[in-house]
C-alpha positions, 0 to 999 in steps of 0.5 A, a space after each residue: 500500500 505505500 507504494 500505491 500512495 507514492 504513485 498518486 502523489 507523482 500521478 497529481 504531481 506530474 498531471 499538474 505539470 509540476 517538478 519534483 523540485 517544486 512541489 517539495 518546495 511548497 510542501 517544505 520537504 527536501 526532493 529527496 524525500 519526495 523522490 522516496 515517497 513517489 518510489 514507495 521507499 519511505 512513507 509520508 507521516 499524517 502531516 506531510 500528507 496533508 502538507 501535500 495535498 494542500 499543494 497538490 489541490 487534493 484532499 488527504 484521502 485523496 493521496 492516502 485512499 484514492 478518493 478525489 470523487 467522493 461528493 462532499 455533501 454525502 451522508 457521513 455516518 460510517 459503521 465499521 465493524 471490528 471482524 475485519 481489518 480495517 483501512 489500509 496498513 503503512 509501513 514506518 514513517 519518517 516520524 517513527 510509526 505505522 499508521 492504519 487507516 480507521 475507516 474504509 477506503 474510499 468512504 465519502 464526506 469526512 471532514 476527520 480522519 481516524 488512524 490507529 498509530 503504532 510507535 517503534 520504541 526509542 526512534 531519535 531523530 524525527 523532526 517536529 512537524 506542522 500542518 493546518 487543521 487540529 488533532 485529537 488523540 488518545 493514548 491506548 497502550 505504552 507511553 508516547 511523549 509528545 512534544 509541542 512547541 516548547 513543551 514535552 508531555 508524556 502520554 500513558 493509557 487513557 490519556 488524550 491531548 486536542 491540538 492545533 497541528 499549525 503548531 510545531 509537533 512530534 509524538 515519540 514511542 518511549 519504553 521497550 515495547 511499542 505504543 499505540 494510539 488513537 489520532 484523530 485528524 482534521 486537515 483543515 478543508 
């Protein structure tokens, strides 16, 4: 599946007539890491996502599931039921964690997206990142420590933070064993 989300990004990306150069431009990301998200080498995080579709006319789900037809004015209630998988699952991000899409591919009309967040332990080096629109999480196994603007919180089970992601932000897996949660995200449309 991180291939696929590579292909549409180069696919908006090329249909516009834009450069690698350009579009990681706007976007704030260095041509190589587009060049790895494009090849299916790296997965984009949740906020780079958004940070693309913005510069590519897209909506999130539009680079994540395909969706770029889904009318907005389509009834919003979504039932899933936990007997099967759910969404789609990506590998690891730059950011330090898998993410798997909550509802179904393609549904139509969601201003939220759903993700369920895995956290490798002890990832060093990821960056703060930002992006418009807010998010809601809560913490359901391990301890994540999140850093926002200049203050780092650590996050246990059944701890929830709401923030507005256009400030700067990073969630990091502490411990030994990995940490999951539950995001909750608005891109900002």
């Amino acid at each position: 599946m991180q291939k696929d989300i590579g292909e549409r990004i180069r696919r908006m990306r090329e249909a516009q007539g834009l450069s690698r150069e350009q579009v990681s431009r706007l976007a704030g990301l260095a041509p190589e890491r587009l060049s790895a998200f494009e090849e299916g080498a790296a997965v984009p995080s949740i906020g780079v996502v958004i940070k693309l579709s913005r510069v590519l006319g897209s909506r999130m789900e539009g680079i994540i599931l395909g969706r770029e037809d889904a009318p907005l004015d389509a009834p919003t209630l979504t039932i899933h039921r936990g007997t099967r998988p759910t969404g789609y699952q990506y590998g690891e991000t730059e950011q330090g964690y898998t993410y798997r899409t909550l509802t179904r591919p393609g549904t139509p009309g969601h201003e939220m997206e759903p993700f369920l967040l895995t956290f490798v332990p002890g990832v060093t080096g990821a960056k703060p990142i930002s992006h418009e629109g807010q998010e809601f999480v809560y913490v359901l196994e391990g301890e994540i420590e999140l850093s926002y603007d200049a203050e780092k919180v650590i996050l246990r089970p059944g701890d929830a933070a709401y923030l507005e992601s256009s400030h700067p932000h990073l969630f990091r897996g502490l411990g030994e064993v990995p940490a999951r949660m539950l995001a909750v995200v608005s891109s900002g449309t």
